[in-house]
PDB file of N, CA, C, O and CB in Angstrom:
ATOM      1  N   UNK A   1       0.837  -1.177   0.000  1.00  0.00           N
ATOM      2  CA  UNK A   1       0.000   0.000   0.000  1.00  0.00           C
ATOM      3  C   UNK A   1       0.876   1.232   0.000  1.00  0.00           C
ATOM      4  O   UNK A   1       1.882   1.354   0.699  1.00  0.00           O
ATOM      5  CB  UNK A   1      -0.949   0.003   1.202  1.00  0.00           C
ATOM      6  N   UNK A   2       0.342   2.262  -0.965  1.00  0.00           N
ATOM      7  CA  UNK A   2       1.830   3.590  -0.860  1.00  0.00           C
ATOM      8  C   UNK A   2       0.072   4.714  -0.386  1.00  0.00           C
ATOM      9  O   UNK A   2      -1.126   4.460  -0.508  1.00  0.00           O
ATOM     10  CB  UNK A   2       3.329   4.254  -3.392  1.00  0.00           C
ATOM     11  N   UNK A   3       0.615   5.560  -0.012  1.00  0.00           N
ATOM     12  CA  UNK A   3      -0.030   6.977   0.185  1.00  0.00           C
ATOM     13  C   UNK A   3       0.394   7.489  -0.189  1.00  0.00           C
ATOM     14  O   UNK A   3       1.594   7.216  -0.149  1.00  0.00           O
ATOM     15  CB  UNK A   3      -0.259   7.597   1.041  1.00  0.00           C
ATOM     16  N   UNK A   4       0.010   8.849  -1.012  1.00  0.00           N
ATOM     17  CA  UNK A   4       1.013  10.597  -1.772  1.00  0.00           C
ATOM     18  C   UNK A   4      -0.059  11.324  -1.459  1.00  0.00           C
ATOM     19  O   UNK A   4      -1.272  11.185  -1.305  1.00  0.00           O
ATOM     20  CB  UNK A   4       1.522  10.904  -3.890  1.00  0.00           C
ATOM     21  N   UNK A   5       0.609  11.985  -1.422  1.00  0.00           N
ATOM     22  CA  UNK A   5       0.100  13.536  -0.227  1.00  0.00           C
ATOM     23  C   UNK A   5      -0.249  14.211  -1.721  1.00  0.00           C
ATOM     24  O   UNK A   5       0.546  14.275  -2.659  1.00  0.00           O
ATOM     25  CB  UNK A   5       1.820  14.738   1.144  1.00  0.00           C
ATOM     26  N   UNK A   6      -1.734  14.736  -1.714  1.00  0.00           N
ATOM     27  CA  UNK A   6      -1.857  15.733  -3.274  1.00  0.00           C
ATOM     28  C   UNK A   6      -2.205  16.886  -3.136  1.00  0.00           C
ATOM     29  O   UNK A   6      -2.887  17.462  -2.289  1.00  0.00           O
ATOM     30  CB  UNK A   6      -2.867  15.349  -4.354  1.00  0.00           C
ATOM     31  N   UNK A   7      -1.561  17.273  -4.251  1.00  0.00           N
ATOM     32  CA  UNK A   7      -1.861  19.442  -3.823  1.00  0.00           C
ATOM     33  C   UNK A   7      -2.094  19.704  -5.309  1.00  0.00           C
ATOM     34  O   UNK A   7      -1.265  19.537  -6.204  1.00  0.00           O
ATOM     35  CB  UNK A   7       0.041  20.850  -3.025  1.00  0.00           C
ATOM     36  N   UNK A   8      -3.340  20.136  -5.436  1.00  0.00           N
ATOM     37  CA  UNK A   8      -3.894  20.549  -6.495  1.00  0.00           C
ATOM     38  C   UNK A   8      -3.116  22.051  -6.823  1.00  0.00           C
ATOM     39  O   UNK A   8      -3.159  22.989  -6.026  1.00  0.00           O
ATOM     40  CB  UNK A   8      -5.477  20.558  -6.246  1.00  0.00           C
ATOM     41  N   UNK A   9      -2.414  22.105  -8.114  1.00  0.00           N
ATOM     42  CA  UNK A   9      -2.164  23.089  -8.235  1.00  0.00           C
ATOM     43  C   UNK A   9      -2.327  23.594  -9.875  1.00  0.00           C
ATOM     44  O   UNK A   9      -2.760  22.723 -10.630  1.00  0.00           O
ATOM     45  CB  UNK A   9      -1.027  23.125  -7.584  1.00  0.00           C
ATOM     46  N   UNK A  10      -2.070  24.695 -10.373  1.00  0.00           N
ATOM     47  CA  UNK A  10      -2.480  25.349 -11.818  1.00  0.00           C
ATOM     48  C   UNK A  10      -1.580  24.507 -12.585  1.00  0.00           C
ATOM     49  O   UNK A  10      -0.469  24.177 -12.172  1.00  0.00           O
ATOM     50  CB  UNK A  10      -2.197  27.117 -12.084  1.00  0.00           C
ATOM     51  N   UNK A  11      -2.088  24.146 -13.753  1.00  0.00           N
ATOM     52  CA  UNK A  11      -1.601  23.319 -15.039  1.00  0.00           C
ATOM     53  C   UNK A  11      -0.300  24.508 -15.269  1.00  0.00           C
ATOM     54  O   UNK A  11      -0.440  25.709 -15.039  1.00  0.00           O
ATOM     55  CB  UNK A  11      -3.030  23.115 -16.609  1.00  0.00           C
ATOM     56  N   UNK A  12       0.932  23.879 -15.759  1.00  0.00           N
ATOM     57  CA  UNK A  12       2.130  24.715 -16.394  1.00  0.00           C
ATOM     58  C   UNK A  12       2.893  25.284 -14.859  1.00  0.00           C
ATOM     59  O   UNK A  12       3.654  26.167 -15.254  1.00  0.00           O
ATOM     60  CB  UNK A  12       1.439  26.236 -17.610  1.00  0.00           C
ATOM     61  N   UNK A  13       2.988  25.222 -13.851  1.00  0.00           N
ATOM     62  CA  UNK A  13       3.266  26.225 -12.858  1.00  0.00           C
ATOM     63  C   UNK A  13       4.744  24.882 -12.270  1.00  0.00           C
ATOM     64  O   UNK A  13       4.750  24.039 -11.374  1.00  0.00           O
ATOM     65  CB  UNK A  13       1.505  26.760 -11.529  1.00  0.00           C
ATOM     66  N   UNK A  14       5.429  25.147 -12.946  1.00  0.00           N
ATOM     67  CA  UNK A  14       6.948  24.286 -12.539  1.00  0.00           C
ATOM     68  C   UNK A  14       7.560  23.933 -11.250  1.00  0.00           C
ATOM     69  O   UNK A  14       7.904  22.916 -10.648  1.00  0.00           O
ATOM     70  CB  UNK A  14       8.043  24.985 -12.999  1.00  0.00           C
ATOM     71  N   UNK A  15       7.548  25.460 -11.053  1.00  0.00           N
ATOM     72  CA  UNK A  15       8.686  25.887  -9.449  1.00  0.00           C
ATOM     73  C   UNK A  15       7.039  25.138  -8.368  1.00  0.00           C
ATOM     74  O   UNK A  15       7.385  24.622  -7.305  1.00  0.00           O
ATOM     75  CB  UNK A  15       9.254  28.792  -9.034  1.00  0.00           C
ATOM     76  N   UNK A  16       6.015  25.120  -8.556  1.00  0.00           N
ATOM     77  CA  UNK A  16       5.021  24.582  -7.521  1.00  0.00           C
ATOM     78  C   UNK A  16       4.673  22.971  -7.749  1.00  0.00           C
ATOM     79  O   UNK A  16       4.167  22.258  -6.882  1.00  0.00           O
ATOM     80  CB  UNK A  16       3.601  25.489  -7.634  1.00  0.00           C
ATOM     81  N   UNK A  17       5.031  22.556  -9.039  1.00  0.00           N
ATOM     82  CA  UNK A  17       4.699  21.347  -8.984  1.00  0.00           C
ATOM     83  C   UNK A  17       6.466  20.602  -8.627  1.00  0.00           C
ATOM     84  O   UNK A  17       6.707  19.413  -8.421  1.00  0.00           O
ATOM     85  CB  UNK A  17       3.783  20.937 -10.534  1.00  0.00           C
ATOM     86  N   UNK A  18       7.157  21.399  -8.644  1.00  0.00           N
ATOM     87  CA  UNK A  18       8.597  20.930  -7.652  1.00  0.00           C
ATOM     88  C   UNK A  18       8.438  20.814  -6.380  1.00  0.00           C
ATOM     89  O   UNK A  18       9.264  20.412  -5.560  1.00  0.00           O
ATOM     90  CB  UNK A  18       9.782  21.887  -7.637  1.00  0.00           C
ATOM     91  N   UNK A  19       7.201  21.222  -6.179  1.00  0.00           N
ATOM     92  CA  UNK A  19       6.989  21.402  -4.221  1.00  0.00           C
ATOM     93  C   UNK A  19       6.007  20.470  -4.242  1.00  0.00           C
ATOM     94  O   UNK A  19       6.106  19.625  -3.353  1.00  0.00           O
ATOM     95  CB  UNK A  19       6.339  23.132  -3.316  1.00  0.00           C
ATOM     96  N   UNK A  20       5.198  20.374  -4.894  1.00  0.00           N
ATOM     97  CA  UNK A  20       4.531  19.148  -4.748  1.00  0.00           C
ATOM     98  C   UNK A  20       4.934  17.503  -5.159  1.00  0.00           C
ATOM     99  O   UNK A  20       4.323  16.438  -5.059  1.00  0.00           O
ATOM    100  CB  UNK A  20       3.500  19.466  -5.371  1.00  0.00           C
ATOM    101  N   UNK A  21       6.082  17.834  -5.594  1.00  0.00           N
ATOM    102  CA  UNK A  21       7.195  16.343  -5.575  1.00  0.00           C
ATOM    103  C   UNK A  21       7.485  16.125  -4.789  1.00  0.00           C
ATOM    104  O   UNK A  21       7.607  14.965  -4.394  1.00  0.00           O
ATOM    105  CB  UNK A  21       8.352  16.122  -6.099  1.00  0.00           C
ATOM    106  N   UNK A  22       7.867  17.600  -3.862  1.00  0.00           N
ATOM    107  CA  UNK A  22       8.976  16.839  -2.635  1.00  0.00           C
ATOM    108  C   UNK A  22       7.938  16.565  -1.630  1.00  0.00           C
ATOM    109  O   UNK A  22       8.072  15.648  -0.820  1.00  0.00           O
ATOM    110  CB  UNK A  22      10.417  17.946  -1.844  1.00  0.00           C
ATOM    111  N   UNK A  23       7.139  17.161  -1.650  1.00  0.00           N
ATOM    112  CA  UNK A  23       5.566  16.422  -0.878  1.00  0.00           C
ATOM    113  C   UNK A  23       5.175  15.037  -0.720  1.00  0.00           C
ATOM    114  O   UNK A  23       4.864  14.454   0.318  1.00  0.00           O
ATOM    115  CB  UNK A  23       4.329  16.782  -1.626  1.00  0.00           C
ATOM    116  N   UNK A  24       5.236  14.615  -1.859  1.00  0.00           N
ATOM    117  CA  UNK A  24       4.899  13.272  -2.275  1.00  0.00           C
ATOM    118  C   UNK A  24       5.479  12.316  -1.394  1.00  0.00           C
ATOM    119  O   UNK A  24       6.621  12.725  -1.188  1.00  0.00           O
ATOM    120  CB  UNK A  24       5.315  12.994  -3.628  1.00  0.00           C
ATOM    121  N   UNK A  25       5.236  10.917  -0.563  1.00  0.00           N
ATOM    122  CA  UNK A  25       5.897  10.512  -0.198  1.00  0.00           C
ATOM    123  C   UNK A  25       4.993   8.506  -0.366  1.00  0.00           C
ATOM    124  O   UNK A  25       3.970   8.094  -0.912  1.00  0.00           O
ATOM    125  CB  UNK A  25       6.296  11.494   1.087  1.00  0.00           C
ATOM    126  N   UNK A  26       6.004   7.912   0.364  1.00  0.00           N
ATOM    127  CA  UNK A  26       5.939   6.547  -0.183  1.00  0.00           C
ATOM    128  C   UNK A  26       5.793   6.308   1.660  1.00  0.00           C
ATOM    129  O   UNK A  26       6.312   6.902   2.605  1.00  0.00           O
ATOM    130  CB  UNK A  26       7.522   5.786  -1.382  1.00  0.00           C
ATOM    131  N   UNK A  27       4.879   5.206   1.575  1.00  0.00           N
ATOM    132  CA  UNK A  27       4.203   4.500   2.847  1.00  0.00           C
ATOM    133  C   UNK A  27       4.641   2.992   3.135  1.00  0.00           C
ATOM    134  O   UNK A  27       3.894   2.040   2.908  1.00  0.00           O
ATOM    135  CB  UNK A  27       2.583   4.476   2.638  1.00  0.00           C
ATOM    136  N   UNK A  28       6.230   2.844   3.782  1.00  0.00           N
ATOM    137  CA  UNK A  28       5.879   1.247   3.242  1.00  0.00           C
ATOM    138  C   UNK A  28       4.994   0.434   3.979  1.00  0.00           C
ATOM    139  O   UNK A  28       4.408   0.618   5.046  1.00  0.00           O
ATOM    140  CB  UNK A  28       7.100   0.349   3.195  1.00  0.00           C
ATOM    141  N   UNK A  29       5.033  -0.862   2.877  1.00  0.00           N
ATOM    142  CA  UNK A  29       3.803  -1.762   3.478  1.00  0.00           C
ATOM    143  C   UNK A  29       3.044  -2.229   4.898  1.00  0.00           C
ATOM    144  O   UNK A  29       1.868  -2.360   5.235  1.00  0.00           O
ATOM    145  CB  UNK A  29       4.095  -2.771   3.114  1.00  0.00           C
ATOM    146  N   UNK A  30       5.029  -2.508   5.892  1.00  0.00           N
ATOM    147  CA  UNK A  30       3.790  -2.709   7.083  1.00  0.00           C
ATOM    148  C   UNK A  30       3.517  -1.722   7.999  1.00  0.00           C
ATOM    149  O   UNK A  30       2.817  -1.993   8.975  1.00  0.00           O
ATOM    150  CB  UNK A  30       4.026  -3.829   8.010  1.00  0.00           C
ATOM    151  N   UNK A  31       4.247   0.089   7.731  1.00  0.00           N
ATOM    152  CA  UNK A  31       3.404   0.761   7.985  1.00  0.00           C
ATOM    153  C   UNK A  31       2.294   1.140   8.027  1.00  0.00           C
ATOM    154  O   UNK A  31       1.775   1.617   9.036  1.00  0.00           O
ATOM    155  CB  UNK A  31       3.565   1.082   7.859  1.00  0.00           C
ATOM    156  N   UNK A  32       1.578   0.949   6.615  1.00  0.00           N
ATOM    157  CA  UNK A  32       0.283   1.200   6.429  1.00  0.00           C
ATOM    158  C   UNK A  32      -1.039   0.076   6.574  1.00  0.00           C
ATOM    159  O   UNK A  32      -2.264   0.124   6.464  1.00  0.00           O
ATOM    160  CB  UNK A  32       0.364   1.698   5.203  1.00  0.00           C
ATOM    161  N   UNK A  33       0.009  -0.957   6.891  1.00  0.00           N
ATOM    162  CA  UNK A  33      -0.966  -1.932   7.347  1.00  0.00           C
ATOM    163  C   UNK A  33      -1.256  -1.523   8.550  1.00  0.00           C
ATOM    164  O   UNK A  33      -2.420  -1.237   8.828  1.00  0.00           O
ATOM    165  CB  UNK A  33      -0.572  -3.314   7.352  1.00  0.00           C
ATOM    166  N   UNK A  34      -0.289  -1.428   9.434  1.00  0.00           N
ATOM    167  CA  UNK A  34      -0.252  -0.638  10.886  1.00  0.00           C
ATOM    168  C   UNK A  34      -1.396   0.252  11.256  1.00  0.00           C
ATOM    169  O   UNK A  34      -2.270   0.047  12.098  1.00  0.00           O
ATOM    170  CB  UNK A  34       0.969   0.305  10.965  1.00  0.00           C
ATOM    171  N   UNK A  35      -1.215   1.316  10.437  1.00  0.00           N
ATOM    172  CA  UNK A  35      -1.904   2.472  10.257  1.00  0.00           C
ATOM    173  C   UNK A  35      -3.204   2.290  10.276  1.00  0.00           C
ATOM    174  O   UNK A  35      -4.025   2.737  11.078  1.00  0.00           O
ATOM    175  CB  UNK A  35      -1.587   3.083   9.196  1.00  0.00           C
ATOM    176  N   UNK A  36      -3.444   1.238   8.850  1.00  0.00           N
ATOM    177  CA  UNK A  36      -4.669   0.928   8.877  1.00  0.00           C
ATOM    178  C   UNK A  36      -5.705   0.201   9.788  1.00  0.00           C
ATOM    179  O   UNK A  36      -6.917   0.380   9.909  1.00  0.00           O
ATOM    180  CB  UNK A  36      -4.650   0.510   8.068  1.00  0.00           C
ATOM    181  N   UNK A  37      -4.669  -0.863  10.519  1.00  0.00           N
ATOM    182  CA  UNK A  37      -5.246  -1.504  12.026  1.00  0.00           C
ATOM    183  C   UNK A  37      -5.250  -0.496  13.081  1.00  0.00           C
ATOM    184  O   UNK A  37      -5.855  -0.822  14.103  1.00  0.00           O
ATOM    185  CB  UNK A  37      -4.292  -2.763  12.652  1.00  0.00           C
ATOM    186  N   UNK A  38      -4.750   0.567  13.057  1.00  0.00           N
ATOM    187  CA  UNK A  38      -4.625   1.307  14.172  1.00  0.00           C
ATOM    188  C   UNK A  38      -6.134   2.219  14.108  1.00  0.00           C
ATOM    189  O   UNK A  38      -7.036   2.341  14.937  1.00  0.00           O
ATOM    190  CB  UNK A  38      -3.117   2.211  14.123  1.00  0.00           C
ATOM    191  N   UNK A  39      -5.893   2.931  12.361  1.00  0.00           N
ATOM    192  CA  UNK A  39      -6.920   3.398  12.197  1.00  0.00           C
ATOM    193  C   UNK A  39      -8.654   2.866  12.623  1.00  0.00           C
ATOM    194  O   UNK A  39      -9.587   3.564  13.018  1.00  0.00           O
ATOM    195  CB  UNK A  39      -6.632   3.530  11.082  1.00  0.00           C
ATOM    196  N   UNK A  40      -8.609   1.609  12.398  1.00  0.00           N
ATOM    197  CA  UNK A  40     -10.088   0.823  12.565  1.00  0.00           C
ATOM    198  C   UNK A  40     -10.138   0.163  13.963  1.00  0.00           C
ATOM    199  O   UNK A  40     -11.223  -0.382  14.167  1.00  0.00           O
ATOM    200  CB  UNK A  40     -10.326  -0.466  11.358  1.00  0.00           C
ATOM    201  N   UNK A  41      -9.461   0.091  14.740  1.00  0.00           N
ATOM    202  CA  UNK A  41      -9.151  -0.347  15.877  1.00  0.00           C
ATOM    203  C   UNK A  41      -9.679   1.303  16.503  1.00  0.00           C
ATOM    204  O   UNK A  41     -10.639   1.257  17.273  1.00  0.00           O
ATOM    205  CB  UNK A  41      -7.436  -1.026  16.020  1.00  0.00           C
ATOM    206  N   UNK A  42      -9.217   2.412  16.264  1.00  0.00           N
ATOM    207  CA  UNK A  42      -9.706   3.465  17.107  1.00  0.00           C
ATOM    208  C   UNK A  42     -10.505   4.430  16.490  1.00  0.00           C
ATOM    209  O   UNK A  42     -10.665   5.610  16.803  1.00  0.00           O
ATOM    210  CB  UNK A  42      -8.699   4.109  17.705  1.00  0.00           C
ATOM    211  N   UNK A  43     -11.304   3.355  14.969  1.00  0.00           N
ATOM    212  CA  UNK A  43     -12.658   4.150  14.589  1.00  0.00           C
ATOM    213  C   UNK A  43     -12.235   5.922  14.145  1.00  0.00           C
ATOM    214  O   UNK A  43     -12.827   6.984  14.336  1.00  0.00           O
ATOM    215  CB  UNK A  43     -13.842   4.089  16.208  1.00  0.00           C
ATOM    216  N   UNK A  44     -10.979   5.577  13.507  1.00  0.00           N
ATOM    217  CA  UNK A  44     -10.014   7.075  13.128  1.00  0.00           C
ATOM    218  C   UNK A  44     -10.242   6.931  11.508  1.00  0.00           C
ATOM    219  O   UNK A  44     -10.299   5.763  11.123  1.00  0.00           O
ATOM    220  CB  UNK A  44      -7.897   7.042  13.670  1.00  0.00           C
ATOM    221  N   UNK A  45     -10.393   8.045  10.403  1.00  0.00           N
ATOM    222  CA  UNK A  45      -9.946   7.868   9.245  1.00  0.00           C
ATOM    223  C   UNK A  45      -8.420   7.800   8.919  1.00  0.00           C
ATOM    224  O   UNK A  45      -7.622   7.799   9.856  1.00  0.00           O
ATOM    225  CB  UNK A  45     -10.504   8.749   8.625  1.00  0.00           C
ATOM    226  N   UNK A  46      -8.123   7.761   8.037  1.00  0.00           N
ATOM    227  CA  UNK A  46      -6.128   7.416   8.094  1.00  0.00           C
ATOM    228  C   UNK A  46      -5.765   8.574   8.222  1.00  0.00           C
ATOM    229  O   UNK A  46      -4.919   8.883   9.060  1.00  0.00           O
ATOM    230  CB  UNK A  46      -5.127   6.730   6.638  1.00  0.00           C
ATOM    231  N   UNK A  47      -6.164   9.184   7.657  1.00  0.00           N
ATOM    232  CA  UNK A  47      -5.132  10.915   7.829  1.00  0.00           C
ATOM    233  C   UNK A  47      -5.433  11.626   9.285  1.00  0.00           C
ATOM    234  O   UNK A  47      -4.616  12.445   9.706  1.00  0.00           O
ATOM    235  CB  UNK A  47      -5.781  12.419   6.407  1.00  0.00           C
ATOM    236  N   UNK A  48      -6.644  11.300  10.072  1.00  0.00           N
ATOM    237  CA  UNK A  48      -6.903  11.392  11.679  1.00  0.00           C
ATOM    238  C   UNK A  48      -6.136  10.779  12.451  1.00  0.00           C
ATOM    239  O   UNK A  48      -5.798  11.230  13.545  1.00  0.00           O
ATOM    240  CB  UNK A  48      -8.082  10.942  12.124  1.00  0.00           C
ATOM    241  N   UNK A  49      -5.681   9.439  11.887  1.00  0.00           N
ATOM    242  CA  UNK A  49      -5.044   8.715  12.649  1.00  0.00           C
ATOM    243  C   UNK A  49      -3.382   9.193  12.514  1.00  0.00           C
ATOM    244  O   UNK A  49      -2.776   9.535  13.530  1.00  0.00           O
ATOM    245  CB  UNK A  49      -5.426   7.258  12.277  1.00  0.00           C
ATOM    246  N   UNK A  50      -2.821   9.183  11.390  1.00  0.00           N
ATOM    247  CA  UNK A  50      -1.490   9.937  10.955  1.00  0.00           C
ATOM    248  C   UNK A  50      -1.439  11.199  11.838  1.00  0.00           C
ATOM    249  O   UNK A  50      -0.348  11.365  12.382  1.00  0.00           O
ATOM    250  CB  UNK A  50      -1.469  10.382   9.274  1.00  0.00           C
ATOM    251  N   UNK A  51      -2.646  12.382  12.170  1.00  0.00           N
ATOM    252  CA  UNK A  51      -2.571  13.471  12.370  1.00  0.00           C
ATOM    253  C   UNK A  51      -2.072  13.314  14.339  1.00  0.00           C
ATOM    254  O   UNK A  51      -1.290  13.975  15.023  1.00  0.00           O
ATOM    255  CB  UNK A  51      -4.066  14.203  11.743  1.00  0.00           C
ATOM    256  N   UNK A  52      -2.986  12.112  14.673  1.00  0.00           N
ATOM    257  CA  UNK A  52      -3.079  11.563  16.468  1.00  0.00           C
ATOM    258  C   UNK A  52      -1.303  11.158  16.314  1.00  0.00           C
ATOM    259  O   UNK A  52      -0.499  11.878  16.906  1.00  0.00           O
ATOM    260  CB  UNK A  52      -4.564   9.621  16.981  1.00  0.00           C
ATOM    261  N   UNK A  53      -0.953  10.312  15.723  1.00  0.00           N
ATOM    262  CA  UNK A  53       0.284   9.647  15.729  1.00  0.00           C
ATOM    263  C   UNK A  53       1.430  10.572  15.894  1.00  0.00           C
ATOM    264  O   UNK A  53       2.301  10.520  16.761  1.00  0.00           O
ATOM    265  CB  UNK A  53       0.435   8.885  14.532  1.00  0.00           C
ATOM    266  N   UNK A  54       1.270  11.586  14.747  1.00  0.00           N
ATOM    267  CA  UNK A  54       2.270  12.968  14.448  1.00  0.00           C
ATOM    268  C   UNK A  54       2.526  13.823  16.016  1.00  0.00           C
ATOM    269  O   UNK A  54       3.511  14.205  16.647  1.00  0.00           O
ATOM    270  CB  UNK A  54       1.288  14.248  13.137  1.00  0.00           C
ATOM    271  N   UNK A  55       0.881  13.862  16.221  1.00  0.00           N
ATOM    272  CA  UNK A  55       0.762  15.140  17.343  1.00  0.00           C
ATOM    273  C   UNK A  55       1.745  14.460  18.313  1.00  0.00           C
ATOM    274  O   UNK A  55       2.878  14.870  18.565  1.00  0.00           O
ATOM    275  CB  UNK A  55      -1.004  15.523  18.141  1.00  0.00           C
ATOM    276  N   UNK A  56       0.923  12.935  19.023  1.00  0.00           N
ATOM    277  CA  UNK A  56       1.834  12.191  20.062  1.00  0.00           C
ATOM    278  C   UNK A  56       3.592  12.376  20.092  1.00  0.00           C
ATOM    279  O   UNK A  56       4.232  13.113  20.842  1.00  0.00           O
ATOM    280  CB  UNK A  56       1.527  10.619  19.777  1.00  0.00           C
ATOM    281  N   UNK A  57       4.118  11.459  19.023  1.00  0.00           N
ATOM    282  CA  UNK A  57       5.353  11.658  19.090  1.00  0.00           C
ATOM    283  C   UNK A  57       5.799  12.954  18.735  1.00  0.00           C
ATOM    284  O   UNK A  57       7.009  12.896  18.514  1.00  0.00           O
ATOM    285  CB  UNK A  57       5.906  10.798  18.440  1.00  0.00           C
ATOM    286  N   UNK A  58       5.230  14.412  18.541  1.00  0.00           N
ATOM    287  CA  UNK A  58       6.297  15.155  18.375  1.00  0.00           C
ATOM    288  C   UNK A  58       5.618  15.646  19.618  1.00  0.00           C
ATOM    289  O   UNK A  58       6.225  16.717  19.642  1.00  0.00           O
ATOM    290  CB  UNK A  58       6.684  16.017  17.010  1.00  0.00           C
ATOM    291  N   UNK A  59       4.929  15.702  20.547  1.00  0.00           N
ATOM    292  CA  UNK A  59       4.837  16.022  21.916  1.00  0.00           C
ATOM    293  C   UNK A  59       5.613  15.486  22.911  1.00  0.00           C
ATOM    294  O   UNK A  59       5.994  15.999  23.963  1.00  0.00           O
ATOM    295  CB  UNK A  59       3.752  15.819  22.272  1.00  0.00           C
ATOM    296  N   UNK A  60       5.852  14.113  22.336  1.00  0.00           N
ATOM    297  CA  UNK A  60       6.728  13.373  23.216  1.00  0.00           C
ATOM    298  C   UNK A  60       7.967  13.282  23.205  1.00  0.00           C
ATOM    299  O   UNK A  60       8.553  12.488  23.942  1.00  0.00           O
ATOM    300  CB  UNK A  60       6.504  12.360  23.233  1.00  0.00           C
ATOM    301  N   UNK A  61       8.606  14.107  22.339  1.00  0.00           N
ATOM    302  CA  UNK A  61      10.075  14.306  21.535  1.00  0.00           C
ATOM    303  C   UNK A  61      10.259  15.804  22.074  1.00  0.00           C
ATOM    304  O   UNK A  61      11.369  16.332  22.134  1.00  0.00           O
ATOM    305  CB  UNK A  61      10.045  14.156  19.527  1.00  0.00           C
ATOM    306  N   UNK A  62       8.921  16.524  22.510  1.00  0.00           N
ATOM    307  CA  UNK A  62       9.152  17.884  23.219  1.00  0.00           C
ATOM    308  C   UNK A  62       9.019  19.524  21.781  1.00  0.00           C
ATOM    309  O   UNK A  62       9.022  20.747  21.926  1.00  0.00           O
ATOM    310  CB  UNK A  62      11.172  17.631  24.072  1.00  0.00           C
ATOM    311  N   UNK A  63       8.908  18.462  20.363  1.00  0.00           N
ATOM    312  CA  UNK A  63       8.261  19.401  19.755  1.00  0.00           C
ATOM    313  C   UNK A  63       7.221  20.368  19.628  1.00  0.00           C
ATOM    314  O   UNK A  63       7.279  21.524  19.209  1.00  0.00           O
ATOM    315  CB  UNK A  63       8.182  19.090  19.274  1.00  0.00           C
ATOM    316  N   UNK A  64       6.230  19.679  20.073  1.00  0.00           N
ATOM    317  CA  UNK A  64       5.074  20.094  20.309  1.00  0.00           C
ATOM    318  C   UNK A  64       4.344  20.432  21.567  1.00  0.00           C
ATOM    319  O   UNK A  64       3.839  19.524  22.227  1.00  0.00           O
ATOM    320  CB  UNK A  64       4.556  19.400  19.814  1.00  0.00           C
ATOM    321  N   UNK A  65       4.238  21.892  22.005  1.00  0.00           N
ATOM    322  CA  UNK A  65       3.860  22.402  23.091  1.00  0.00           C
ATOM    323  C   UNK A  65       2.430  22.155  23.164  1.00  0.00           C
ATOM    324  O   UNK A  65       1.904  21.693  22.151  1.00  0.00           O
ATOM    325  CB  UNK A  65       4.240  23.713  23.189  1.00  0.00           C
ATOM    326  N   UNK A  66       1.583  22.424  24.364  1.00  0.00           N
ATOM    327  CA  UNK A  66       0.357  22.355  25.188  1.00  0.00           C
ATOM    328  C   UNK A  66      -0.271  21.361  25.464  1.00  0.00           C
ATOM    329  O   UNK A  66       0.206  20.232  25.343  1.00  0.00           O
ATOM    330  CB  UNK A  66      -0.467  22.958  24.821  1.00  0.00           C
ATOM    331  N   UNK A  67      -1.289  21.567  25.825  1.00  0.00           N
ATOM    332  CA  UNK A  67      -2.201  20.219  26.283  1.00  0.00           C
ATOM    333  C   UNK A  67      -2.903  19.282  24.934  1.00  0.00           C
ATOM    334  O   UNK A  67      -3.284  19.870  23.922  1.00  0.00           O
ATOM    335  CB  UNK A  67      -3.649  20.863  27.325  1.00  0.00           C
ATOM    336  N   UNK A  68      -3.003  17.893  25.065  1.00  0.00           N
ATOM    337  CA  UNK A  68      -3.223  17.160  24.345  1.00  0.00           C
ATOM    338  C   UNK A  68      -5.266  17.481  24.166  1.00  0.00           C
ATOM    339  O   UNK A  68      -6.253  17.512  24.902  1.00  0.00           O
ATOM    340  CB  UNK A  68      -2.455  15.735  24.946  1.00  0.00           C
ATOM    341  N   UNK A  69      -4.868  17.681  22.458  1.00  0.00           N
ATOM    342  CA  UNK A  69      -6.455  17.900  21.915  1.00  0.00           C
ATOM    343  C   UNK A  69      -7.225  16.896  22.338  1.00  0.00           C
ATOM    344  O   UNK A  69      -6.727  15.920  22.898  1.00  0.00           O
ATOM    345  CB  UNK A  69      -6.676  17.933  20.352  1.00  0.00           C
ATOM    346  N   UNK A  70      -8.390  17.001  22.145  1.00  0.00           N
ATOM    347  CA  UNK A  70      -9.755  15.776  22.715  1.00  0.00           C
ATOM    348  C   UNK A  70      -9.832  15.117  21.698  1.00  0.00           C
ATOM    349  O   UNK A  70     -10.626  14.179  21.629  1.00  0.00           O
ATOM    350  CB  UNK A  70     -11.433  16.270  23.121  1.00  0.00           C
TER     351      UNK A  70
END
């Protein structure tokens, strides 16, 4: 299973569809199997669940300041 992150942008526009390359990214497999058990296990869509996962560890790495969202 791969995921890519998409950003709609204007037909012909170079220097933005260079930013939307480096956007792009590759999911390997038993990540997103992961993901996906994690996701249905806590009744999350995948990008809710990616968004819970992100927040956690960069709170827990001390990136991310305040109190944990509901």
């Amino acid at each position: 299973m791969t995921e890519t992150a998409e950003t709609s942008l204007p037909p012909g526009d170079a220097q933005r569809e260079s930013v939307r390359d480096e956007e792009a990214f590759h999911i390997p497999d038993d990540l997103a199997r992961a993901l996906t058990e994690f996701a249905a296990v806590e009744q999350l869509s995948r990008g809710e669940a990616i968004c819970l996962i992100l927040r956690e560890y960069l709170r827990a790495k001390g990136y991310l300041k305040g109190a944990p969202s509901a």
